[in-house]
C-alpha positions as CSV (number, residue, x, y, z in Angstrom):
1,X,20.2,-178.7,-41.2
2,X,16.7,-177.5,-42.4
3,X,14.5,-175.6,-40.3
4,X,11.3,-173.9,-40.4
5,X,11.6,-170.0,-40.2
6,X,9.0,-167.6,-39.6
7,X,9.6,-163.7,-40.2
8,X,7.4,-160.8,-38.8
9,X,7.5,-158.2,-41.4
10,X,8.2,-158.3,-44.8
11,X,9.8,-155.1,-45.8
12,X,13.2,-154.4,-46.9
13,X,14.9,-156.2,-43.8
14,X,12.4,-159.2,-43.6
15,X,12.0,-160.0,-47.2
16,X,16.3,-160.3,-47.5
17,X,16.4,-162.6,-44.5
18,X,13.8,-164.5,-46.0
19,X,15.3,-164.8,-49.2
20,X,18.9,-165.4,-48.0
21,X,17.5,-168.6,-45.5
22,X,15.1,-169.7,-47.9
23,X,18.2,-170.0,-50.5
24,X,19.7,-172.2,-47.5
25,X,17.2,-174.6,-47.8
26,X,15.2,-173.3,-44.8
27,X,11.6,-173.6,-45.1
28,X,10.1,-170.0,-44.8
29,X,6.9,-168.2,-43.6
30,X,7.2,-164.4,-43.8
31,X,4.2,-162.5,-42.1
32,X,2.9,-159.2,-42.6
33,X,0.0,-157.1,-42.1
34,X,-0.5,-155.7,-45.5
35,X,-2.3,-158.0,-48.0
36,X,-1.8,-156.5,-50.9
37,X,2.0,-156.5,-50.1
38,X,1.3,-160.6,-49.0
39,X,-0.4,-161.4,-52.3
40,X,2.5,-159.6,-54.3
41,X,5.1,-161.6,-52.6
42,X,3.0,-165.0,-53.4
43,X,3.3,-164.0,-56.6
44,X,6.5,-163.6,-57.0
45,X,6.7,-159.9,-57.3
46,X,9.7,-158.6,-55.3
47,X,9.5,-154.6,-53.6
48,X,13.0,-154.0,-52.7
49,X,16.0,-153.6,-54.9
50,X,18.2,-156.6,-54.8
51,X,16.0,-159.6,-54.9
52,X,14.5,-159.9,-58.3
53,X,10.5,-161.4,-59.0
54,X,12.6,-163.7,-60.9
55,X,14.1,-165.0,-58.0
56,X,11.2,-164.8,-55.6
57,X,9.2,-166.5,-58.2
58,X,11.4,-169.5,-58.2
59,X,11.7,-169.7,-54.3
60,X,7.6,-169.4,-54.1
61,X,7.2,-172.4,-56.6
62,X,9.7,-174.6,-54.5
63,X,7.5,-174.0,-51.8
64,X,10.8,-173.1,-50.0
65,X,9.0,-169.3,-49.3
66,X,5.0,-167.8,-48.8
67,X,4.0,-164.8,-47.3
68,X,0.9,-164.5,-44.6
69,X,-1.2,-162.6,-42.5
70,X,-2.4,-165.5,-40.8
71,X,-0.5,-165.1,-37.4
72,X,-1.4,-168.6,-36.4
73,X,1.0,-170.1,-38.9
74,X,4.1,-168.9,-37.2
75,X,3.2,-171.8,-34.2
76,X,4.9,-173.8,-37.1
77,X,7.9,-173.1,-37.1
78,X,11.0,-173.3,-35.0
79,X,12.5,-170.2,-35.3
80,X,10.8,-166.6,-35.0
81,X,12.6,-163.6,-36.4
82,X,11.3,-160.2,-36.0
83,X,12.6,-157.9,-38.4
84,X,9.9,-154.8,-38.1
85,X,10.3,-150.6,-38.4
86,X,11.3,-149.0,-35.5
87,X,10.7,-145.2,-36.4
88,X,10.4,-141.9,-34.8
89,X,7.0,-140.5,-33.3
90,X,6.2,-137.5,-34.9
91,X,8.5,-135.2,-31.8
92,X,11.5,-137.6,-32.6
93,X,11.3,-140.4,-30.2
94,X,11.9,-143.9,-30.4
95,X,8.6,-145.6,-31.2
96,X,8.5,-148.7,-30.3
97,X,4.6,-149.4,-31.5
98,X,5.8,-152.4,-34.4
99,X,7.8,-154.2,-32.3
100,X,5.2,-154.3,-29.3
101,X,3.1,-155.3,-31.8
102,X,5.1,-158.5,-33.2
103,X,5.3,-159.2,-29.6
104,X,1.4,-159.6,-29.1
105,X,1.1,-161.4,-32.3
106,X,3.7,-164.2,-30.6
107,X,1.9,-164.0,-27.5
108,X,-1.3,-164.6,-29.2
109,X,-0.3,-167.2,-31.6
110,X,2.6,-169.2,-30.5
111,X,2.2,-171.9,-27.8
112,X,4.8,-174.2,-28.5
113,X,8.1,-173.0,-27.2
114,X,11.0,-171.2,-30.2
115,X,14.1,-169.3,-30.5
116,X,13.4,-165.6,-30.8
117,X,15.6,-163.6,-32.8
118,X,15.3,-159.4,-32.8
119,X,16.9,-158.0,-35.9
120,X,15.1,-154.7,-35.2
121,X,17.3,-151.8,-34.3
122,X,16.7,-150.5,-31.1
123,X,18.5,-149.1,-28.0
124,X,20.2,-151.7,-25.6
125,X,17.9,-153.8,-23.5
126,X,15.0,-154.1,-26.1
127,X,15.4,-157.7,-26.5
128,X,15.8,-158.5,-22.7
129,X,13.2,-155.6,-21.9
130,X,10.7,-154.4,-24.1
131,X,10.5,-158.3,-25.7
132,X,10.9,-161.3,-23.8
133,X,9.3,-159.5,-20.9
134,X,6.5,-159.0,-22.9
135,X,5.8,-162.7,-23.9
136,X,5.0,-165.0,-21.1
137,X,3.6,-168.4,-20.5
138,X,6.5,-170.0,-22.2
139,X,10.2,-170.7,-22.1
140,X,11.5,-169.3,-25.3
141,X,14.9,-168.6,-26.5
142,X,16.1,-165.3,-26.9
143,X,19.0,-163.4,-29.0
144,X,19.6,-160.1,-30.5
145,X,21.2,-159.8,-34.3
146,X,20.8,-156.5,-35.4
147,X,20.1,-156.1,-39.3
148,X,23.0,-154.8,-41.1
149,X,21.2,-154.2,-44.4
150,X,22.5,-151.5,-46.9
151,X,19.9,-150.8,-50.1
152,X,21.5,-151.2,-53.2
153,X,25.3,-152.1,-51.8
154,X,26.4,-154.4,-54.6
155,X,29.6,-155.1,-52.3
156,X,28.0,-156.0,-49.3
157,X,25.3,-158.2,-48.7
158,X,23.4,-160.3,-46.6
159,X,26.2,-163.0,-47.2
160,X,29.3,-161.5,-47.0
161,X,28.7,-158.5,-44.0
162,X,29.6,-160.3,-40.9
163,X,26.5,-160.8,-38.3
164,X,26.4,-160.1,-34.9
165,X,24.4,-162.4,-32.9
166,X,24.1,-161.7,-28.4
167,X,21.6,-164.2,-26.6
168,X,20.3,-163.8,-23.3
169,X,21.8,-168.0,-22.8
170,X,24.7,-169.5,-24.1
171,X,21.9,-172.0,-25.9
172,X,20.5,-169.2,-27.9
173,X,23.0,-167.4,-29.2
174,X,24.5,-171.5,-30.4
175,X,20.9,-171.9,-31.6
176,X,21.1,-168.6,-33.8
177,X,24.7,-168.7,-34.3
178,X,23.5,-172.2,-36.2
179,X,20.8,-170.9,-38.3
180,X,22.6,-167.3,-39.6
181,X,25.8,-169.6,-40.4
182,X,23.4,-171.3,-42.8
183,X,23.8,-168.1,-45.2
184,X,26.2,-166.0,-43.2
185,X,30.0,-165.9,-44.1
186,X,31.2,-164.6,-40.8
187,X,29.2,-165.1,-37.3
188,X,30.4,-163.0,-34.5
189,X,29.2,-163.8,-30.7
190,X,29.2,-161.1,-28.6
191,X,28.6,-161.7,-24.5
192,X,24.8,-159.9,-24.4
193,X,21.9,-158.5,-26.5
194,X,22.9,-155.4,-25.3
195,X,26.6,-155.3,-26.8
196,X,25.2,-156.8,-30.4
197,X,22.2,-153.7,-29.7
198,X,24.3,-150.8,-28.7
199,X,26.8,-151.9,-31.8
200,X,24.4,-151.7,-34.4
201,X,23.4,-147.9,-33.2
202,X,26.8,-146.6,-32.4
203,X,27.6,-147.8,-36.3
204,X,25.4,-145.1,-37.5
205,X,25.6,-142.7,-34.8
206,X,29.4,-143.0,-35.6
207,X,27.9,-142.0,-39.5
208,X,25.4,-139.4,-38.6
209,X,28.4,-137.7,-36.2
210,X,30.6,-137.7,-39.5
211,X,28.4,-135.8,-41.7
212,X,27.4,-133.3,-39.4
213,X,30.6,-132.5,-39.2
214,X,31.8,-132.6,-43.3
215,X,27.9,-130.8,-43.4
216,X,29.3,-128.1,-41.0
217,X,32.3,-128.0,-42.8
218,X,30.7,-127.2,-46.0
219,X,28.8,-124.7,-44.4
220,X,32.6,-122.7,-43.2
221,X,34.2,-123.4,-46.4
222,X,31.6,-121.9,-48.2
223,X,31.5,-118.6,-46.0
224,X,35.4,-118.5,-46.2
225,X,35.3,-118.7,-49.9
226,X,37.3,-122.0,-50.5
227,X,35.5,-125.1,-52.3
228,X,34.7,-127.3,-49.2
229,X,34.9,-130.7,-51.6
230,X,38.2,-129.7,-53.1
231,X,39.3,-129.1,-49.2
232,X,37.6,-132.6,-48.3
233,X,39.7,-134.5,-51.5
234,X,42.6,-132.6,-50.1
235,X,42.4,-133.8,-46.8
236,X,42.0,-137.3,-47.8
237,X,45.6,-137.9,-49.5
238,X,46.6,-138.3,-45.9
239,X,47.0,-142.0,-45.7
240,X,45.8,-142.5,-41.9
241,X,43.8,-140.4,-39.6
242,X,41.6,-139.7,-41.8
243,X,38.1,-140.9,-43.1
244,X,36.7,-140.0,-45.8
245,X,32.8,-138.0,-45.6
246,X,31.1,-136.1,-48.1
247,X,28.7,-133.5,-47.2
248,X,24.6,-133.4,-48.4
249,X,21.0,-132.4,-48.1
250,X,21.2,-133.7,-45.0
251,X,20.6,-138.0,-43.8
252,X,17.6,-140.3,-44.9
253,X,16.8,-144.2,-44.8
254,X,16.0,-146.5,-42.0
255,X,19.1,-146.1,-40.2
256,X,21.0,-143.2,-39.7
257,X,18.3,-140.1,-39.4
258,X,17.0,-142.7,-36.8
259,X,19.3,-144.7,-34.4
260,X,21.2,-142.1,-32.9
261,X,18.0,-140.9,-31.7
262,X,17.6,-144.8,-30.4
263,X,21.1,-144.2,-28.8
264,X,20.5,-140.5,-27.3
265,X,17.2,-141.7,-25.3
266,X,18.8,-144.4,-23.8
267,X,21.8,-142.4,-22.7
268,X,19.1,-139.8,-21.2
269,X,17.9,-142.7,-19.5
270,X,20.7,-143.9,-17.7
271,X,21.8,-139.8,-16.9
272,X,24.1,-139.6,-19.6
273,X,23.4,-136.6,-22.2
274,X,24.0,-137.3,-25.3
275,X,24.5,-133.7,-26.1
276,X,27.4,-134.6,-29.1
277,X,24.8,-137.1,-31.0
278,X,22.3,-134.6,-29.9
279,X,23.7,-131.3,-31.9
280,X,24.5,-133.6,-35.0
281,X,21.1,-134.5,-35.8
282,X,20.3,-130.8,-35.2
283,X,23.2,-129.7,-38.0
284,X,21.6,-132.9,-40.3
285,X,18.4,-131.8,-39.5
286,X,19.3,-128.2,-40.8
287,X,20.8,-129.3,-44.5
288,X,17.6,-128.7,-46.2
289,X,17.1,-124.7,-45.1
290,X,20.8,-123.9,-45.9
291,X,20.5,-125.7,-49.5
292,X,17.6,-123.6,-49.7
293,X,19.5,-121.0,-48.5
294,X,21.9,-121.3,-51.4
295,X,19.4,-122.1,-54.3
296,X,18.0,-119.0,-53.1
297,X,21.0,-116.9,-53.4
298,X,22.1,-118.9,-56.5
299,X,18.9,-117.6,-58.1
300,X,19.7,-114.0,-57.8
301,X,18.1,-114.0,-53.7
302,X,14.5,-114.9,-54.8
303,X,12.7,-117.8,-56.2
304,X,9.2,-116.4,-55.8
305,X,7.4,-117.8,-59.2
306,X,10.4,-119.5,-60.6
307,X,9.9,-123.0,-61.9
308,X,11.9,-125.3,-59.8
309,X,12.7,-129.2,-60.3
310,X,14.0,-131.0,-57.2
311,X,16.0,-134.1,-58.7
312,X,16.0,-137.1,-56.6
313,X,13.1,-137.7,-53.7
314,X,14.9,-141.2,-52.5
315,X,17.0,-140.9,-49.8
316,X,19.9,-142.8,-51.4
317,X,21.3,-143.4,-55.4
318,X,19.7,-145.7,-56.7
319,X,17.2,-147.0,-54.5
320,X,13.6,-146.2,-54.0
321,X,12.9,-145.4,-50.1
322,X,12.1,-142.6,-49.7
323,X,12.6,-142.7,-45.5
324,X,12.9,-139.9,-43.5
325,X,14.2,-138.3,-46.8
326,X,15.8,-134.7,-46.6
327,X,14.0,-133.9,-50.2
328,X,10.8,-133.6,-48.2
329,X,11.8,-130.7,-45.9
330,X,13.4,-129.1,-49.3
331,X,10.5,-128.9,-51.0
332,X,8.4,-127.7,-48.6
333,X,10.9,-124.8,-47.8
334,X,11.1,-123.9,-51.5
335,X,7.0,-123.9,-51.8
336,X,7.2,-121.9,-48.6
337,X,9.8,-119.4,-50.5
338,X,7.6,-118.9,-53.6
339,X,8.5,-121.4,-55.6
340,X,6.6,-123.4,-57.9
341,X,8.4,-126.5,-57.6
342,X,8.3,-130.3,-59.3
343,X,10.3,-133.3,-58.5
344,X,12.0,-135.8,-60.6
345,X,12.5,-139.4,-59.6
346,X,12.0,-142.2,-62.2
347,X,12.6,-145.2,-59.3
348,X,10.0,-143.6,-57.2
349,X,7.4,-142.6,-59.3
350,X,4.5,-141.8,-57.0
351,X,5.3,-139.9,-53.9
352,X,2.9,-137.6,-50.8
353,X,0.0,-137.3,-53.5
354,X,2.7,-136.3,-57.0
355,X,3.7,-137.9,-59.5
356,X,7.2,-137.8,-61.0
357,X,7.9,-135.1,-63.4
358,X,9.6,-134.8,-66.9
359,X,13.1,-133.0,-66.9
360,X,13.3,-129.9,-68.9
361,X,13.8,-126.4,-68.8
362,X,13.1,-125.0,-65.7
363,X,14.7,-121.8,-64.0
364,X,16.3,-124.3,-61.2
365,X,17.3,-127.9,-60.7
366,X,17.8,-128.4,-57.2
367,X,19.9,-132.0,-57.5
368,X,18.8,-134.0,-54.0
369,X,19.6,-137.8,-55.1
370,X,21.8,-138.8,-58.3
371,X,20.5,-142.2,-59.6
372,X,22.5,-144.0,-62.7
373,X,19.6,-143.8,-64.8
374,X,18.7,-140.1,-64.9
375,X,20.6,-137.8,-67.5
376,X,23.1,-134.8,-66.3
377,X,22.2,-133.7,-70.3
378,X,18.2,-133.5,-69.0
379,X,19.4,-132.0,-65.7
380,X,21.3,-129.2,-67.2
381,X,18.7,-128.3,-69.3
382,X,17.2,-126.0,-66.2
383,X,18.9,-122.4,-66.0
384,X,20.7,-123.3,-62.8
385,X,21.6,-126.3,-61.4
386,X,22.3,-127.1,-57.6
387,X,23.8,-129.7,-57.0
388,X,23.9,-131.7,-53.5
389,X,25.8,-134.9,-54.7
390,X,29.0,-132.8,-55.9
391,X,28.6,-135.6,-58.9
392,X,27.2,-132.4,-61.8
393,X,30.7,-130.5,-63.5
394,X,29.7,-127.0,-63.7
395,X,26.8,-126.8,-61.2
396,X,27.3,-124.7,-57.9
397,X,26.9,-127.3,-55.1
398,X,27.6,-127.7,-51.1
């Protein structure tokens, strides 16, 4: 069955749920604040990897999708997803500024009663307490289905990763439960918001945990004098037990620098310490002063006036976001060390005031992000290369 869907924020998360429902013959309004991000998207010009302008083009045409940043449109429709950023402040805490903010725009705009869907990550009890309590007057419908969204996954997509859906009533998680099997392969109720909520964060905590520890690893390998990755490929001929994690700069994106920190607070909350999740962000948080660490000692134990090219600013292959990315904090350290220092990124272009470099022949390559469609040939043509991938044969790397 058709239905009208409206969709607060149109970034990587809104934009695919617009796109997948709108393919599902749902009728689709996707708001947002920025205009010049609005007037791209009625134009058919696609930001995010994924979802061509070809294929937003076509959707736009058929009327099936427009964007707006007229809030009064969203009284339209009968369903209201909110699918905005929920960052860290600037001292690491959950800010939950967007998503107060889509709640005002309801309260200001909706008067008609609609079924309210959160794909937002955020700590359990968001839904139930930092959303519906927020929008009164009317008797909406609540339920929780945290995004599951993974840039440039060409396995798993909006389609095929099952969906989690926890209403606050049995009649809206059947309401949502309808609409997400419209374009959803696999639909799984949960008994609460909170359950489908403290999921979603404990799948990335469970990540961010992980590589802390393969990152600590590295870190004890190298000291011992062994190759950490050769211990790592070692390790995972064991055919159970064992999980496979490869050590790096550190953690970027939307997700995991972010929602153990979500998961942390909450635990602090209710007088739990989270002192495990705690001390992996920490050893995360620390990748980019020991690569630095070992560029430095790579080059001899000073970089002061070398030429230095840091290779990848995205925080992930082949994708653009640069989120919470740990080639930030490298760069800075390696400025802060002496170094003259460029960056290379051909999806990203533009980044904090720079423009992407040309590869040549500089005295390091400090390799942050691999994408397909940057050379190894061009990378190597820098005196030494450091390599954070372990993707580069013949480059020293974690």
């Amino acid at each position: 069955m058709s239905m009208r869907i409206g969709i607060i924020g149109q970034g990587y998360v809104g934009l695919s749920i617009a796109v997948a429902a709108a393919h599902a013959a749902h009728e689709v309004i996707g708001f947002d604040i920025n205009e010049e991000l609005v007037s791209d998207l009625n134009s058919g010009h696609s930001h995010i990897e994924g979802i061509t302008s070809h294929q937003l083009s076509r959707l736009v045409s058929a009327g099936v999708y427009r964007a707006t940043t007229n809030g009064a449109l969203l009284d339209g429709v009968d369903i209201l997803v909110i699918a905005v950023p929920t960052p860290l402040t600037q001292s690491r805490e959950p800010d939950l500024s967007y998503l107060h903010a889509a709640t005002e725009l309801i309260q200001i705009n909706v008067k008609t009663s609609k079924l309210i869907i959160n794909e937002s990550t955020s700590f359990p009890g968001t839904l139930r307490n930092e959303i519906a309590t927020r929008i009164k007057g009317l008797s909406h419908l609540y339920a929780s289905s945290p995004e599951r969204i993974d840039p440039g996954n060409l396995k798993w997509n909006m389609k095929n990763t099952p969906r989690l859906i926890g209403g606050l009533t049995p009649e809206a998680t059947s309401r949502a439960k309808e609409f997400y099997s419209s374009f959803c392969d696999s639909v799984i109720e949960v008994s609460s918001p909170e359950v489908a909520e403290a999921a979603k964060i404990f799948e990335n905590t469970f990540r961010q945990v992980n590589i802390a520890l393969v990152n600590e690893f590295a870190q004890i390998a190298d000291a011992l004098g062994i190759s950490g990755r050769e211990v790592l490929d070692a390790a995972a001929t064991k055919p159970y037990g064992f999980m496979g994690f490869n050590p790096g700069p550190g953690v970027g994106g939307h997700c995991i620098p972010v929602d153990p920190t979500y998961l942390a607070y909450v635990a602090n909350e209710v007088g739990v310490p989270a002192t495990f999740i705690k001390r992996a962000n920490e050893v995360n948080l620390a990748m980019p002063a020991y690569v630095v660490k070992r560029v430095i000692a790579g080059a001899g134990g000073s970089i002061k006036g070398k030429l230095v090219v840091v290779v990848g600013v995205s925080y992930k292959a082949n994708v653009a976001d640069t989120r919470e990315t740990p080639a930030a904090s490298i760069i800075d350290l390696l400025r802060q060390a002496g170094a003259t220092v460029s960056w290379h990124d051909p999806l990203v272009g533009s980044w904090r005031g720079e423009e992407s470099s040309v590869l040549g022949a500089f005295d390091v390559a400090v390799v942050v992000t691999k994408h397909d469609v940057v050379s190894v040939a061009d990378i190597k043509k820098s005196s030494n290369v450091f390599d954070c991938t372990g993707s580069i044969t013949g480059a020293d790397w974690i």
